[in-house]
Structures are given as C-alpha cells and as structure tokens.
C-alpha positions in Angstrom: -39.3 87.2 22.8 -43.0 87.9 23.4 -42.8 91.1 21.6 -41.4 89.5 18.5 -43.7 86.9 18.5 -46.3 89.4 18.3 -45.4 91.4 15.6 -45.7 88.1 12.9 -48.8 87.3 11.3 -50.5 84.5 12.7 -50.3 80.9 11.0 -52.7 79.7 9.4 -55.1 76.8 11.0 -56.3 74.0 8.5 -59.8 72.6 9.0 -60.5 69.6 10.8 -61.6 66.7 8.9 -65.3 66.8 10.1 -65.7 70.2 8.9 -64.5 69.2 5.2 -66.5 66.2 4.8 -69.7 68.3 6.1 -68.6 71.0 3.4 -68.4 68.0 0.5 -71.3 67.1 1.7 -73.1 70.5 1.3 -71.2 71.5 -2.1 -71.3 68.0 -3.8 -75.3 68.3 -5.3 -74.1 72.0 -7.1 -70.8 71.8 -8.3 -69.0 68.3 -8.0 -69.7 65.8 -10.3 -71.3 62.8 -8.9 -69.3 59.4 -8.5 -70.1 56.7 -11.1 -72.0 53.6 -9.4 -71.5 49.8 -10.6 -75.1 50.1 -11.4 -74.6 52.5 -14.3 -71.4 51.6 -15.1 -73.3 48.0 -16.1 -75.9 49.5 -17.7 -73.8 51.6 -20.1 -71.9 48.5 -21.0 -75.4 46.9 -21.9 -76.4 50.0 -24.1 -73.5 50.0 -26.0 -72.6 46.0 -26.4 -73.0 46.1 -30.1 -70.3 48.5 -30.9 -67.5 47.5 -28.5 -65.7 44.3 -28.3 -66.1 41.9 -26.0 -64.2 41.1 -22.4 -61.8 38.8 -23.0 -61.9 35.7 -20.8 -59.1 34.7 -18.6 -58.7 30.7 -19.0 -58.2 29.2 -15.5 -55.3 26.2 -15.0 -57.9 23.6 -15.3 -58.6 25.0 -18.5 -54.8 25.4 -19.6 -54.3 21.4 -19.2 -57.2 20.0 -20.7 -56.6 22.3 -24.0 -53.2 20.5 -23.6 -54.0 17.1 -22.9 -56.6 17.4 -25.8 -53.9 19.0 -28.4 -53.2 16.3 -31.3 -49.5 16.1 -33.0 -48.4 18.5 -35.3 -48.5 16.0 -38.1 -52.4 15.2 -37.1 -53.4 18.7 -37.4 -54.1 18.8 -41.1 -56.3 16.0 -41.3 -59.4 15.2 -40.9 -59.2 12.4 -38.9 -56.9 9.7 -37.1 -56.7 6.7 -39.2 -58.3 3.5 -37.1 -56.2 0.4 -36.0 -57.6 -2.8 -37.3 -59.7 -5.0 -34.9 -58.5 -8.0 -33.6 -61.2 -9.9 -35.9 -59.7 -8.2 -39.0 -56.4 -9.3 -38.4 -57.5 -12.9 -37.5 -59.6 -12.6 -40.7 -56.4 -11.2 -42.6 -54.2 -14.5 -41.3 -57.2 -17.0 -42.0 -57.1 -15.7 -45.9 -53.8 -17.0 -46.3 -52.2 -19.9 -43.8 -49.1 -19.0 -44.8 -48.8 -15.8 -43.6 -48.7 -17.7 -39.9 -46.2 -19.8 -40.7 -44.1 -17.0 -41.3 -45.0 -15.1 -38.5 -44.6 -17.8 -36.5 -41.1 -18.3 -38.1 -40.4 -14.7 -37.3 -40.8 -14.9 -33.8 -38.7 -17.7 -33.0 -36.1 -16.1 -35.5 -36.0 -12.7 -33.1 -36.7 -15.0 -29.9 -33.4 -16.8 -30.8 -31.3 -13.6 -31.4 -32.6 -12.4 -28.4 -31.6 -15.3 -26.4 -28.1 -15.5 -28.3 -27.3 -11.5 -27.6 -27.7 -12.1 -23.8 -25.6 -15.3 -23.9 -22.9 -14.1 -26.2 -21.1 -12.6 -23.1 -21.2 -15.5 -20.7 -20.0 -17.1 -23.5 -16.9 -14.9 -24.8 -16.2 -14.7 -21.2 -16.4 -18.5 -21.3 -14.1 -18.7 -24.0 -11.6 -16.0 -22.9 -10.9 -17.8 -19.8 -10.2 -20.7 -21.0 -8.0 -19.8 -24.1 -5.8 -17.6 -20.9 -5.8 -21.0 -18.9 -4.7 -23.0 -21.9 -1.7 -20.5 -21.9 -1.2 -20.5 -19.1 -1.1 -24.2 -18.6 2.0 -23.9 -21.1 3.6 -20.4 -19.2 4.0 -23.1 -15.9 5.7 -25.8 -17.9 8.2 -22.8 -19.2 8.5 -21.8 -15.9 9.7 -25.5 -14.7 12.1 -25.3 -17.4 13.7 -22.3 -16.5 12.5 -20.6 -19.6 11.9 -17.0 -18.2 11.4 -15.5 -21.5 9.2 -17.5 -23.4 7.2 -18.0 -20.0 7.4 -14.3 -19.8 5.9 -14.1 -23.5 3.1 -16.8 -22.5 1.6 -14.8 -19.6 2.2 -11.7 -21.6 -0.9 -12.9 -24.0 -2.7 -14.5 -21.4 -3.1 -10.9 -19.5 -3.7 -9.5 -23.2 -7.1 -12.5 -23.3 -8.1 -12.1 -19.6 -6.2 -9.7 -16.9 -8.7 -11.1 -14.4 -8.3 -14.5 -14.2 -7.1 -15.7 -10.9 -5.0 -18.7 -12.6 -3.1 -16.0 -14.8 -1.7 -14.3 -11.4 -0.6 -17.4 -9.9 1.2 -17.7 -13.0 2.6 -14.5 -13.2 4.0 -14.8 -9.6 5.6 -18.1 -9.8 7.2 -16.5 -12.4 8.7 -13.8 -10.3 9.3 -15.2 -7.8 11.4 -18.1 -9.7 13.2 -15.5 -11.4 14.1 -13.3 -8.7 11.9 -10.3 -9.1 11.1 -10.6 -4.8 9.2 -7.4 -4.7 6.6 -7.2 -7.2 6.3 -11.4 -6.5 5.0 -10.1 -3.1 2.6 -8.4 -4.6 1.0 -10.2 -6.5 0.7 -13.1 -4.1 -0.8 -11.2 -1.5 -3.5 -10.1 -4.2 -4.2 -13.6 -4.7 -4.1 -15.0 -1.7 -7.4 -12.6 -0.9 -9.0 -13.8 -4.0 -8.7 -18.1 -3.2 -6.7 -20.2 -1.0 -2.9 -20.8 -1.8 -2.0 -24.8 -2.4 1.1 -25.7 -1.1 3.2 -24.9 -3.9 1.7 -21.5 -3.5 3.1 -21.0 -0.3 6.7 -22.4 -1.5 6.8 -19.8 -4.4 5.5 -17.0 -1.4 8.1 -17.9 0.6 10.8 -17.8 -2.3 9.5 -14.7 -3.2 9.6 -13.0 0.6 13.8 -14.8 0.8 14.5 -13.0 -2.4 13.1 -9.8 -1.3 14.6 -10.3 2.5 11.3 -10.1 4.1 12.5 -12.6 6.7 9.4 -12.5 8.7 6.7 -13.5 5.9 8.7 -16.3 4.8 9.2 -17.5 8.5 5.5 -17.2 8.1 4.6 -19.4 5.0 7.9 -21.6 5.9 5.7 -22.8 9.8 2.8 -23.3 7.1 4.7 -25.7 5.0 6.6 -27.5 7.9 2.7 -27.8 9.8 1.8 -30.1 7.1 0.7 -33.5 7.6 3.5 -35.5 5.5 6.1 -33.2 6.8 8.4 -31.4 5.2 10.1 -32.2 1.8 13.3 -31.4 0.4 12.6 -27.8 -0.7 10.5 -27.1 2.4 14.0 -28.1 4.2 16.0 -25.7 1.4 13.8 -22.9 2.1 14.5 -23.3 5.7 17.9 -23.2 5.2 17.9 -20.2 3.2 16.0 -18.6 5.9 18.8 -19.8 8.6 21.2 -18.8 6.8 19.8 -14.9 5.8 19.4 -14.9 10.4 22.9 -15.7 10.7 21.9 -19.1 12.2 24.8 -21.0 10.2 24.2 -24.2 12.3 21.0 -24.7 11.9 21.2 -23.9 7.8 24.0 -26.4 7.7 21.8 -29.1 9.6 18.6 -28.7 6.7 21.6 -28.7 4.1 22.7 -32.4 5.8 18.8 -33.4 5.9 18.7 -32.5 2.0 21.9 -34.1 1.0 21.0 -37.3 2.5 17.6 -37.7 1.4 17.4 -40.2 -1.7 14.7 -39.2 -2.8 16.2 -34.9 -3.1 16.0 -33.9 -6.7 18.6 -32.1 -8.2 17.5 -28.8 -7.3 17.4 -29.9 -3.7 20.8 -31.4 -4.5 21.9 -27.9 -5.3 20.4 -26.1 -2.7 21.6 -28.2 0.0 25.1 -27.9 -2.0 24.9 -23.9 -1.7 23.7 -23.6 2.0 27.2 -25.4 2.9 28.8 -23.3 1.2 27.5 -20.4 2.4 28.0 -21.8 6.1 30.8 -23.7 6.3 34.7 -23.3 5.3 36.5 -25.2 3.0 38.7 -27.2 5.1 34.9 -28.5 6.6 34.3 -32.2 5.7 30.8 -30.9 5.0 32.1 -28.2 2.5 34.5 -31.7 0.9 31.5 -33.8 0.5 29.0 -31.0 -1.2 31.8 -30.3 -3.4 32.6 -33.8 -4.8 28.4 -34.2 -4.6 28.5 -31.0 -7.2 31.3 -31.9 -9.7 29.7 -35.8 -9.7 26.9 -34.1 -10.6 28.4 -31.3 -13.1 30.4 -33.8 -15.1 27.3 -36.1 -16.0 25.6 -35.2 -19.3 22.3 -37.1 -18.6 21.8 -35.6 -15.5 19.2 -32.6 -15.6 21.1 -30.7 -12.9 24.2 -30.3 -14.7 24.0 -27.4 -16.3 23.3 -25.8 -13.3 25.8 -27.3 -11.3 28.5 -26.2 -13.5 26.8 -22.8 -13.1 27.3 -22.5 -9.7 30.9 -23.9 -10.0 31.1 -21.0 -12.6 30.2 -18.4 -9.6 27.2 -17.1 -11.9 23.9 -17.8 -10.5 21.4 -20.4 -11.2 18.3 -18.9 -11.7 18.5 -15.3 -13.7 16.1 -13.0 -15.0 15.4 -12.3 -18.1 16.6 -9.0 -18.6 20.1 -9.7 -17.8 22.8 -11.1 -16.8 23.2 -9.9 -13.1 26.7 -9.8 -11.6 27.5 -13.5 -9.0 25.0 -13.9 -6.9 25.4 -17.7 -5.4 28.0 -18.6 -3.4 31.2 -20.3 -5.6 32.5 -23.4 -4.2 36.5 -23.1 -4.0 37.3 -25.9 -6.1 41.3 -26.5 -7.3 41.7 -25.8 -10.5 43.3 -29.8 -10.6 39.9 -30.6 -10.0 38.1 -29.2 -12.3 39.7 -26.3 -14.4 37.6 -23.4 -16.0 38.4 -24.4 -19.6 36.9 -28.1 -18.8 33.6 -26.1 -17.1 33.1 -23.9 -20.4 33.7 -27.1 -22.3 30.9 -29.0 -20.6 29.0 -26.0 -20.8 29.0 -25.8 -24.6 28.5 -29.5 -24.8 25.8 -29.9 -22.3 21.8 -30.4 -24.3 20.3 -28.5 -21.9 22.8 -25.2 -21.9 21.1 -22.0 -23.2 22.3 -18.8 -24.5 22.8 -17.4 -21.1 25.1 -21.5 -20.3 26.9 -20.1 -23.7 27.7 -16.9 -22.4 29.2 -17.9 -19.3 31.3 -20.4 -21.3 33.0 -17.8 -23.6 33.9 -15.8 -20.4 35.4 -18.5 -18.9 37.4 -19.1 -22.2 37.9 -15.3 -22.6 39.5 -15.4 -18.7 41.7 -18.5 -19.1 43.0 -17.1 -22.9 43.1 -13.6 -22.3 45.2 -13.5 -26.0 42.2 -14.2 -27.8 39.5 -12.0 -26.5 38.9 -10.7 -29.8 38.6 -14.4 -31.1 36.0 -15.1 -29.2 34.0 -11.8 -29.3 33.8 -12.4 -33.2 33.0 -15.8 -33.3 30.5 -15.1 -30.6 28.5 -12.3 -32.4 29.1 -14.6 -36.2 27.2 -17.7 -34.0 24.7 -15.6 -31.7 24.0 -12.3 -33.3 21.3 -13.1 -35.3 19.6 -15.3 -32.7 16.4 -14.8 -30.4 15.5 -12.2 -28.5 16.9 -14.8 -24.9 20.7 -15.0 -27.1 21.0 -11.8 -28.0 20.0 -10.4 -24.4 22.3 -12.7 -23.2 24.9 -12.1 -25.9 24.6 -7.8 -25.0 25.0 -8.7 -21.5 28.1 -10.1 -22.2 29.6 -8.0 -24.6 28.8 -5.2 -22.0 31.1 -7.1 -19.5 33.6 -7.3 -21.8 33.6 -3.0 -22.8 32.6 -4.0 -26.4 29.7 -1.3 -26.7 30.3 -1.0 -30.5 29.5 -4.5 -31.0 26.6 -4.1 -29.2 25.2 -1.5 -31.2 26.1 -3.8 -34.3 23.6 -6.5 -33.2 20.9 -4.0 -32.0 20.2 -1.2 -34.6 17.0 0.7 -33.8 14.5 -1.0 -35.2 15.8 -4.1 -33.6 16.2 -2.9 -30.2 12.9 -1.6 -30.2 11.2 -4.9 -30.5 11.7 -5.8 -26.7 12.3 -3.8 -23.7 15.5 -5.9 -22.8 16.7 -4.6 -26.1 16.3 -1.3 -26.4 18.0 -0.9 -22.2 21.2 -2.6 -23.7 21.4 -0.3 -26.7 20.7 2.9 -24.3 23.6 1.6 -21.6 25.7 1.1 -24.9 25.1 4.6 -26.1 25.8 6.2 -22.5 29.2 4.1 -22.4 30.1 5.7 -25.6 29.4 9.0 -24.6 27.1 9.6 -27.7 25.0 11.8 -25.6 22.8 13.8 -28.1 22.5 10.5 -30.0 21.2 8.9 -27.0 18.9 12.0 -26.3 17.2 11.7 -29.5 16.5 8.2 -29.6 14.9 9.1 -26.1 12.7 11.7 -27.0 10.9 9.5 -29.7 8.1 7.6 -28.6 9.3 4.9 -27.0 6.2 2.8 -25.2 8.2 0.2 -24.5 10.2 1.2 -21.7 8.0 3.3 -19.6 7.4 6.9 -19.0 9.2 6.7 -15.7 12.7 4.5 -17.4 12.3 7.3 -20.2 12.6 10.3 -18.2 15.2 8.7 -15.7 17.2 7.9 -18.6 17.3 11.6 -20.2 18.0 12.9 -16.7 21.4 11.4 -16.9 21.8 12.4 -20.4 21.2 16.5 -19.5 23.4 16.4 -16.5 26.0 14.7 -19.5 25.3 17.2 -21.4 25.3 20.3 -19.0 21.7 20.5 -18.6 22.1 20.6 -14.9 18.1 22.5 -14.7 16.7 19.7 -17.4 18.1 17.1 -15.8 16.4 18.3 -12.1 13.1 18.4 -13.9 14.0 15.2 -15.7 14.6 13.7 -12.3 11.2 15.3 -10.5 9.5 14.0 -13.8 10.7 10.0 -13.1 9.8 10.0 -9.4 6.3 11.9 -10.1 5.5 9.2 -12.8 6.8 5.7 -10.7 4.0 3.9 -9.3 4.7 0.1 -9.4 6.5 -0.9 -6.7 9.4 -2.4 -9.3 9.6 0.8 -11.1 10.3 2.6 -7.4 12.8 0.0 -6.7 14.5 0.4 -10.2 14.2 4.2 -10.2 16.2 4.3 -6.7 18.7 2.2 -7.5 19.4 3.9 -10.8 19.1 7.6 -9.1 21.4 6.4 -6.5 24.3 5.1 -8.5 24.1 8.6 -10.7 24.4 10.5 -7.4 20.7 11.6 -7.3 20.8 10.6 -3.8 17.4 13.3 -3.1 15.0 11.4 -6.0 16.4 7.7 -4.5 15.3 9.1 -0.9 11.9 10.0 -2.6 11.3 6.5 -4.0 12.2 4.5 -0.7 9.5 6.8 1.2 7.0 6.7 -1.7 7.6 3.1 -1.9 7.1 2.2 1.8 4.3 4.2 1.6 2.3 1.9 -0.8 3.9 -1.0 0.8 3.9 -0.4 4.4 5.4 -4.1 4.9 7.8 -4.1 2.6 11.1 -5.3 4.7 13.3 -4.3 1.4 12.5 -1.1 1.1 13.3 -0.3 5.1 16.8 -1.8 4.5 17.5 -0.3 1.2 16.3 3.5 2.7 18.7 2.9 5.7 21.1 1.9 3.6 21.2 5.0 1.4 21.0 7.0 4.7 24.4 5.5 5.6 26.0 5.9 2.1 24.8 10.2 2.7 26.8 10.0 6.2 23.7 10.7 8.3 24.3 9.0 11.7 21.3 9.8 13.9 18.7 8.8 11.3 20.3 5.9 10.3 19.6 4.8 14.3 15.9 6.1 13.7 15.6 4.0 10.9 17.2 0.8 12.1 14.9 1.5 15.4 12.0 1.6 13.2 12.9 -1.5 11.6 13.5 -3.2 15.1 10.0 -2.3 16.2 8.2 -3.5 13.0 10.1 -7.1 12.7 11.3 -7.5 16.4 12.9 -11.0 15.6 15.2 -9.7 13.2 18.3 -10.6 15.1 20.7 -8.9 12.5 18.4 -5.6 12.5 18.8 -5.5 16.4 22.6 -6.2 15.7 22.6 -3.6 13.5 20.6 -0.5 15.4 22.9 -1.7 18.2 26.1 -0.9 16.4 24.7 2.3 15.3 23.7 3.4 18.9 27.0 2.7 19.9 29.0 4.8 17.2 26.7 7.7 18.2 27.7 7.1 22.3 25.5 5.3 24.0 25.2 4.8 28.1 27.9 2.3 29.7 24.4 0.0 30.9 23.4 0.3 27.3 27.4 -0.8 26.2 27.2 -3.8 28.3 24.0 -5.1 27.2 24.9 -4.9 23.3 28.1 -6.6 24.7 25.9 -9.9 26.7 23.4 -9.8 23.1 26.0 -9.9 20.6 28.3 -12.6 22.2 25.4 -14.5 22.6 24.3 -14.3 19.1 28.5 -14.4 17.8 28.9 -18.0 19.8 25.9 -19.8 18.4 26.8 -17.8 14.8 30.7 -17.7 14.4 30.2 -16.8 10.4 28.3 -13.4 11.4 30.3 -10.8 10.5 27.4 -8.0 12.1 27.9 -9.4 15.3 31.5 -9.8 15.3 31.3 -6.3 14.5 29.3 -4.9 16.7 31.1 -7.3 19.7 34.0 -5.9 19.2 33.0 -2.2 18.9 31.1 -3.0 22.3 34.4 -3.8 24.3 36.7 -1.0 22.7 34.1 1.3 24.1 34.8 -0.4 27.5 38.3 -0.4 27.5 39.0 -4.0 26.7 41.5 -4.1 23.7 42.4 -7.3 23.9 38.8 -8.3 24.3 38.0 -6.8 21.0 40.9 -7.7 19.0 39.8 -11.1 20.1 36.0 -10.8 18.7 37.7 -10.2 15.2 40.3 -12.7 15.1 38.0 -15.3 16.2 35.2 -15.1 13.6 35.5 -16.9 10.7 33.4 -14.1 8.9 36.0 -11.3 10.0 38.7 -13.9 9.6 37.6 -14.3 5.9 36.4 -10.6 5.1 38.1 -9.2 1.9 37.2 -6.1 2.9 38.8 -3.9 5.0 37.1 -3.3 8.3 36.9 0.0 11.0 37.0 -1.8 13.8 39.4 -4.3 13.0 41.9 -1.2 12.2 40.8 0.8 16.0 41.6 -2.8 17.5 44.7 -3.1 16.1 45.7 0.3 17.0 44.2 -0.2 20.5 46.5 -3.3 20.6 49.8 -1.5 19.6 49.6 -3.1 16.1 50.1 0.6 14.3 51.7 -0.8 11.5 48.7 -2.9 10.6 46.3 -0.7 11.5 47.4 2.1 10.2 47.5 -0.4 6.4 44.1 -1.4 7.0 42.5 2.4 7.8 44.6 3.6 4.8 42.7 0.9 2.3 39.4 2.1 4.3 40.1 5.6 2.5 38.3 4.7 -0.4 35.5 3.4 0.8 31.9 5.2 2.1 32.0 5.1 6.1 29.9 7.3 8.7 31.6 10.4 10.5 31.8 8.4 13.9 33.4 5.5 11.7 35.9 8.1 10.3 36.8 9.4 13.5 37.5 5.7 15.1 40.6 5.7 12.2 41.3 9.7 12.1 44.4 9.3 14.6 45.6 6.8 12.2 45.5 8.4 8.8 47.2 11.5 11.0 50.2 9.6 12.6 49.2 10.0 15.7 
C-alpha cells in the first residue's frame, strides 16, 4: 500500500488565508483596481447633478395619510375653490327680509314633526286596532259556540286568526271550540298554550277538562275536575256532570250514578245538565233500574216540549246520534241510546218532532230522514230526492250534513250531483266528501287527477294519504309506499298524526299508523290517547309481548288508571305469568269487579285469573254475574274457554266459532283452538 501511495503525484496544498490576504495586500497598488469609497462615489454624484435625474424620494406612512386625509372629492377637483356656507347672520338676515318665510318654516317643522310622531304611532295603533276588531269577533265566535253552531263559530275564529294569530282571547276561543266539538287532542293543546300565557277562569278549566274526557286523558281532567270542586261555592251542575263522566270512563258506575242523581234533582240544572245527568244513567245503570225509569220519562218530558231549548237534543239522544258533533261530519253513535218502547215514543214521532222543532238544524234534519228512511224502508228513494230537491242547494253546514247522509245511505252519485268541483273545493268538508264519494265508486284515475291539482285546502299531508290509497287501487304498490312515506314525513299537528293513523290503519298501512303514534307521543309526551291508540294497533298486528310493554308503560306514567292496570294485567296473564302474580290480579280485579259490576275489563280479566288457577266454576261465575258480560253483544274468549272448562261444549264451541271473525291475540286464539278443532 505504501508503495502505491508513492508512485502518485502529490496533491496539491492551497494557501492559507493569511498568506492570500498578505499577497492582495502586496499586488493590490500594481495591478488590482482600487475599491470605490462613499467619499467619491458622493462627489461624482455632485459633479454630474445637472445631467442625471434626481433620487426619487420614498414617502413615509405619515406622509401617505395626510396626502389622503388632505385629498378633496373627485367632483371638487376641477374647481377652484369650495363654495362657502352662509353665516348664521346671513340667514337671520335672509328670514328678517321677509317674515313670511318663518311662518312657513315654522309651518314646516311641525308639518314633519307630526309625521314623525304619527309614523312611530301608526303601529301601536294598527296593533291597537287589530286586536280589537279579532276580540269583536270573537266576542261573536263564543255566542256561536253557546249555540252549538260549530261552523259559523268555526268561520268567526277563522278571520279572527286571519286579523291577529296572537291574541290570547282568540285561543281561548279557538279551544272552547274544540273542545265543545269534540276535537280532545288538539283542544289539549291549545289550552296548555294558554294556560302559560294568563290564568284560566273557571269556565277555562270546565272546557280543559271536557277537552282531557274527550281525549281520555283521565288524569288531567281528574286534575282540572279537584280545581273546580275546590271552589268556594261548590260545585255546580256541570262540575257534577264532568265528574260523572270521569266516574264513569274509571269504571266507578256507582259513584257516576250518584253525580247523575245530584244533577237530576237540582232545580236549578239547566237542560244540558238535564241531559248529562240523563246519559250518565244510562251509561251505568240497566233498564229495569228505577233510576234508568225516571231519566227516561225526565228525557221524553223534555223531548216532546217545543219551547223547551233542550229538545232538540233530547230527541237526539233518543235518536242514538250524539249531541254535540263536529263540523266535518256526521260521526257514527256515540251517546249512549236510552231503550225506550217504541209504544212510548216511536221513531216516526221522533223524526216528526225533529222536523218540527225551531231549533233543529241541518244535521236535526238529517237524522230525521233516516229515521223515516228506517221505519219506510219502501220509500228510500222518496226521501233521498226530496232530500237533495229541499237541501242541495243549501249552506255549506246542510250540504255537509246532507253528504254525510247520503254516504250512509250508499248514494255516492248523488253526492257527486250536489258537490261538482268547483263546489267542493270551496271548503275542506266538501271536497273530503266528494274524494270518499269518488273512492266508493271506484273512479280511481278520476280521483287521482283531481288529487294531483293543487288542492291547498286539504293539506299536503290529507293529499298524499289520499293518493296512497289511490296507487295501491290502481296497482301502484311502489307509488303508493312513497305516497305513504310522503304523508307521515309531512304530518306535524298533532290532529293531522291522529287522522293520518287512523286512516293508514283502516287501509292496512299498519307500518305508517305505528309511525304516527310514536311521532305523535313524541311531540306530546303526555298525551294519554296516543298510548292507548299505539297499544291498541299493537293488539290489532298480534304482537303479545309489546302490547304488555306498552300497557306497563302506560301503568307507570298514569298509575291510577285502574282500567290500564286491569288491562296490562290481563295481558301478563295471556303471556303466563307466576301463580303469586295469578293470585294477585285475582284479589285486584274482584276488588275492582264488586264495587264496578258494569266493567266488562275486570270481569274479563277475573275470570281469565281463575281458569289459569283451575277454578272453572269460579270463572264461569265472574262472567255470568256482570252486568257488562251479561249484556256484551260481542262474543267474548273467555266466556267460550269457561264454558268449555264447564262442560258447556255446545255453547262454547257457538260462541268461539262467531270469535272467528274477529281480530284476537295468538294466546287468545289458542284459549279457543281445542274448540274450533273438536277436541
């Protein structure tokens, strides 16, 4: 390696840097040109001034924003100079030449000073105005209302939300309305709303508690009913009616017959308190009762006599219809019908004191011709054309009413005689009847048609509903899925989830009627209707164990529910529950069956508590005993597995053949499947 290393030239070595700067040094006064200095640089500039231009000069911020601040407008620019205001001598000067010239300014000023003043009180004012032109409207809604007069109350409060939607007096209104006419769920509403806005009078709470009996929310009306009973004058005759109602909706039949016996013999009852009292005994009592004897000779004293006020609606409830309807239709019977002999008083004399009476109105007429139509079956088509020559070109109230019945009566043609398109689409009412008339007729793509136009005045929710039917008519089974999804994605009142659900429900949508309970107990968390109607639907789809879950549920958010208990309890048994379980339902049901003998829940659920026992006799005994099971025109499960348990095969094998048609739970089913076998 040393050998090679010799043999290459050696590398060269640079020089260190003391020994180059000492050569610069040494070579830099011969051949390197000197280094300019800033002395001669400066002094060349000075020679040669004349003939080069000058350094330009950097302006400095400072100078920047005073050249700004300084800049005049573009429009200044041109001139010469700014022209001057006038001094405050000139213009005294100027107004001194002429005295008039300040009586028109002063003029001026008081002019603008006024506008000014009248532009910021125009609002107060309109608002001023506004509200009272909706109370005045109001005012007259609430004397409808007494009346009875749905529709034209309806119309009233219609404008008076159109003037002021804010108005506190307008919502009371509104409520009374609905809760008068039935409409239980959205009357909730609206009377929680204003009961955070002011203080409900006494009548408020009445109207709150008709409103929470209509939409079964027993516990809020239990609520407002202690308010009205707390008062200091006591309780009057509708305060007592209310209670009643309330009784009577428990199962506590002798304690709703006792407020009916208060209310009957009180002199100074009304004849809505007359009539209330009338219907709690017959909703708790039998007819051989001698309360049930004296309500009914108090109702037919009452129904025959022209002057009084309350007999229209007396021979209403004879009729079976109910008094107080809505105005969109007429609903099937609702209020219990007295069994009167027809020696007594004889349908043909009702329908005549119904067209004679001052104060019947279309809906008193319609009830009349079906009575007459009922009694002379022969001339149905009589009637039906003297009906529609007398009522079919009448106001909007007759020919709802009039549609109504025609619809009962299958005479859709007639229907759409009375309500062409342009008709029907005057009123919401209207326009329903002529759809329902359409779908009876199966004019499907008619139907669709008129659907697809713009029709505001049902709702986007009621439109797409509607066409969901008519696709699946049709054969449109993916339109009418979307159709469906469309309806429940557009409901948002708490009425249209109620309406959509129903309607989804009886068309077999059972999934979109499941979506609206939910979505509707989710925006009303409290709502008592909407747990029942869900668990309800539940049943109706066969599922058992979340039936139980849902009556549970219900049990833990209105724990003095007695029929809910009663209820979850006869579910937990059909599922199998544990003998100490079986035995405790047993102790709470005859409990609740002795003090209620017209409680057909806890006959039920009595008797399906000893057959899982082993007492036959026990349970056969439950059913014969109550009135309610005695009375049922329905036939019932467990009154077919007690007659078998018995030995009464013939019977109970009848009764579990007529229980074929109707919608029961598997473990129901299975209580009757030896029976429907032979075995």
């Amino acid at each position: 390696m040393r050998r090679v290393w010799n043999a290459l030239p050696p590398i060269p070595r640079l020089p260190p840097p003391r020994r180059i700067a000492s050569w610069w040094r040494h070579n830099a006064r011969h051949s390197l040109p000197p280094l300019p200095s800033l002395s001669g640089t400066t002094a060349w500039w000075r020679r040669h001034k004349r003939i080069l231009p000058p350094l330009p000069h950097v302006p400095t911020p400072a100078d920047i924003i005073e050249s700004y601040r300084h800049r005049p407008p573009a429009e200044w620019r041109n001139q010469s100079a700014l022209p001057s205001l006038p001094s405050r001598r000139r213009i005294s000067a100027w107004f001194r030449a002429r005295p008039r010239r300040r009586k028109i300014a002063l003029r001026s000023g008081v002019a603008a000073a006024v506008v000014i003043a009248a532009a910021f009180a125009a609002l107060p004012l309109a608002r001023a105005v506004q509200a009272w032109q909706a109370r005045r409207l109001t005012s007259q809604a609430l004397a409808l209302i007494e009346e009875q007069r749905w529709g034209e109350a309806t119309t009233k409060l219609e404008g008076a939300f159109r003037i002021r939607n804010t108005e506190t007096e307008v919502w009371r209104a509104y409520a009374r309305l609905l809760s008068r006419a039935g409409w239980g769920e959205s009357a909730l509403e609206w009377w929680r709303k204003i009961a955070q806005q002011r203080d409900l009078s006494l009548e408020d709470h009445r109207d709150f508690a008709t409103a929470a009996i209509s939409a079964k929310e027993l516990p809020l009306a239990a609520e407002q009913i202690d308010l009205l009973f707390a008062q200091k004058e006591g309780p009057n005759t509708r305060d007592l009616a209310l209670a009643g109602q309330l009784a009577t909706l428990r199962g506590y039949n002798e304690v709703a017959l006792s407020y009916a016996e208060k209310i009957l013999g009180d002199p100074r009852a009304n004849y809505r308190a007359l009539l209330s009292g009338a219907a709690l005994v017959f909703l708790n009592s039998t007819p051989p009762s001698p309360s049930y004897s004296h309500a009914t000779e108090r109702l037919l004293k009452i129904a025959r006599d022209k002057a009084d006020p309350a007999s229209v609606d007396a021979l209403t409830v004879l009729a079976g219809r109910p008094v107080s309807v809505r105005p969109s239709d007429i609903p099937e019977s609702e209020s219990p019908s007295p069994e009167v002999s027809a020696a007594a008083i004889s349908p043909t004399e009702i329908a005549g004191l119904l067209e004679g009476n001052p104060n019947s109105r279309p809906y008193h007429k319609m009830i009349a011709l079906e009575l007459r139509t009922r009694a002379e079956p022969d001339r149905e088509d009589e009637l039906v054309g003297r009906a529609i020559q007398i009522f079919g070109h009448g106001s909007d109230e007759t020919l709802i009413a009039l549609s109504a019945w025609l619809s009962s009566r299958n005479r859709f043609e007639s229907i759409l005689a009375i309500l062409p398109p342009e008709r029907a689409g005057l009123r919401r009412e209207l326009f329903i009847q002529r759809v329902k008339a359409l779908a009876a007729l199966t004019r499907f793509a008619e139907l669709k048609e008129t659907l697809l136009s713009e029709q505001p005045i049902i709702g986007e929710t009621f439109q797409h509903m509607y066409l969901a039917v008519v696709e699946a008519k049709l054969g449109e089974s993916s339109a009418a899925a979307n159709e469906w999804l469309r309806a429940l994605g557009s409901a948002d009142a708490p009425q249209e989830l109620v309406s959509l659900a129903d309607y989804a429900e009886k068309n077999g949508a059972l999934d979109i009627a499941e979506g609206a309970y939910a979505r509707l107990i989710a925006k009303q968390p409290g709502l008592r209707s909407a747990y029942a109607s869900r668990l309800r639907l539940t049943e109706v789809r066969g599922d058992t164990a979340q039936a139980q879950n849902l009556a549970a549920e219900i049990v833990q958010l209105w724990p003095d529910d007695s029929a809910a208990r009663l209820h979850e309890a006869y579910l937990r048994l059909l599922r199998g529950a544990p003998p100490a379980e079986v035995k405790e339902v047993e102790r709470e049901s005859e409990s609740f069956s002795d003090h209620n003998p017209r409680s057909l829940g806890a006959s039920m659920t009595l008797a399906l508590a000893r057959l899982k026992q082993d007492k036959p006799a026990a349970a056969l005994a439950a059913v014969a005993n109550s009135d309610s099971a005695k009375n049922a025109e329905t036939p019932l499960v467990v009154r077919a597995a007690a007659l078998a348990a018995n030995g009464w095969k013939d019977q109970a094998r009848a009764e579990a053949k007529k229980l074929t048609a109707v919608s029961l739970l598997p473990e129901e089913r299975a209580l009757i499947a030896p029976l429907l076998t032979g075995d």
